[in-house]
C-alpha positions, 0 to 999 in steps of 0.5 A: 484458503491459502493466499493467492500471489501473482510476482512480476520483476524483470530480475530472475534472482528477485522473483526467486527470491521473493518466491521462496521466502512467500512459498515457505508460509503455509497461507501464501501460494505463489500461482506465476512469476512474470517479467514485465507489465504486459505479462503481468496484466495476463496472468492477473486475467488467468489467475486472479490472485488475491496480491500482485507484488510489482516493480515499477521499472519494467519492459514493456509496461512500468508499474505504474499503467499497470497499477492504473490499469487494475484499478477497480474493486474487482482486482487483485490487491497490488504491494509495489515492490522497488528499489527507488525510495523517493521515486515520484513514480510511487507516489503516483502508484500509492494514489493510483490505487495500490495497497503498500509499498516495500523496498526490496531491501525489506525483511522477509519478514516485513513481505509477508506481513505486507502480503497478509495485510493486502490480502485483508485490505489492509496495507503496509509501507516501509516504516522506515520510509512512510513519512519522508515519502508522503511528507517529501512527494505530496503535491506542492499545493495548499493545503485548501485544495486537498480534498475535503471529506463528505463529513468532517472528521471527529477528533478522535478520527483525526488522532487515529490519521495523524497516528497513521500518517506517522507509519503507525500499525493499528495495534500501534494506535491502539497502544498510543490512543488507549482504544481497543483494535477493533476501534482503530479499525472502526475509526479507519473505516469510517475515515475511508468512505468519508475521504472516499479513500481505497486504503489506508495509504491513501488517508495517510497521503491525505493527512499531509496533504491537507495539513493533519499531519505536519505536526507529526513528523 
């Protein structure tokens, strides 16, 4: 079954672009294109795609209320696609549930890789943008006061976070820690429903959150 793609851009050269570069993959359909969040919304609703790629800055209604408004385990999984770097609104989107973030500067190569790994419930944030954004836009509080997980974290399980926090693949952190994948995978999934995180972007802002990762940068 081939992956189902819903775009939303309110620039035409974006969503063409980005439609030619996923509709030449053999695994990745593009099922609408649309303008603005509203739009959005609907052909989420008449679709049901597996992945929406959506901008932040949109008419109607931005990214991010759509973002919120989609959060449940019942919708599509959501890759922000913009040109803001360090703009807080994708800070807010990442922990409103959506499941990676690219530039629109990245790589054909690196959105289709990011549409596969949503697909699967994974995620993907530009590497080259992942620490400064989670160490740069994570609330300027104690780390005391970031969430505490239902079981502490054996060490091991810290190693695989700080490793993520970094903007680390999991093959990645198996060639770092010396585990097989199926082990990072086991570990992550054990981290996940202990923070009681919907991804793996969500663990990576805890770890800076809560102080994990400040020796990683």
């Amino acid at each position: 079954m081939a992956i189902r793609v819903v775009i939303a851009d309110d620039q035409d050269m974006v969503r063409t672009g980005f439609r030619m570069i996923l509709e030449s993959q053999p695994d990745i359909e593009v099922v609408a294109d649309v303008v603005d969040g509203e739009a959005a919304l609907a052909a989420v609703a008449e679709h049901r795609p597996d992945v929406l790629l959506l901008d932040i800055r949109m008419p109607k209604m931005d990214g991010l209320e759509v973002t919120r408004r989609l959060s449940g385990s019942d919708t599509p999984h959501i890759v922000i696609v913009t040109t803001f770097d360090l703009d807080e609104y994708v800070h807010a989107a990442l922990h409103g549930g959506a499941s990676g973030f690219l530039l629109k500067d990245a790589s054909p190569a690196m959105l289709v890789e990011a549409v596969r790994a949503a697909a699967v419930g994974d995620s993907l944030v530009s590497p080259a943008i992942t620490v400064r954004l989670l160490r740069e836009m994570a609330p300027k509080t104690p780390a005391s006061q970031a969430r505490r997980p239902a079981e502490p974290l054996t060490e091991r399980e810290r190693e695989v976070v700080r490793c993520l926090a970094r903007g680390l693949t999991n093959a990645e952190i198996a060639g770092e820690l010396f585990v097989s994948l199926s082990t990072v995978k086991t570990h992550l999934a054990n981290v996940q429903a202990k923070l009681d995180a919907r991804n793996r972007v969500e663990i990576a802002a805890w770890a800076w959150e809560s102080g994990l990762a400040a020796n990683t940068a």
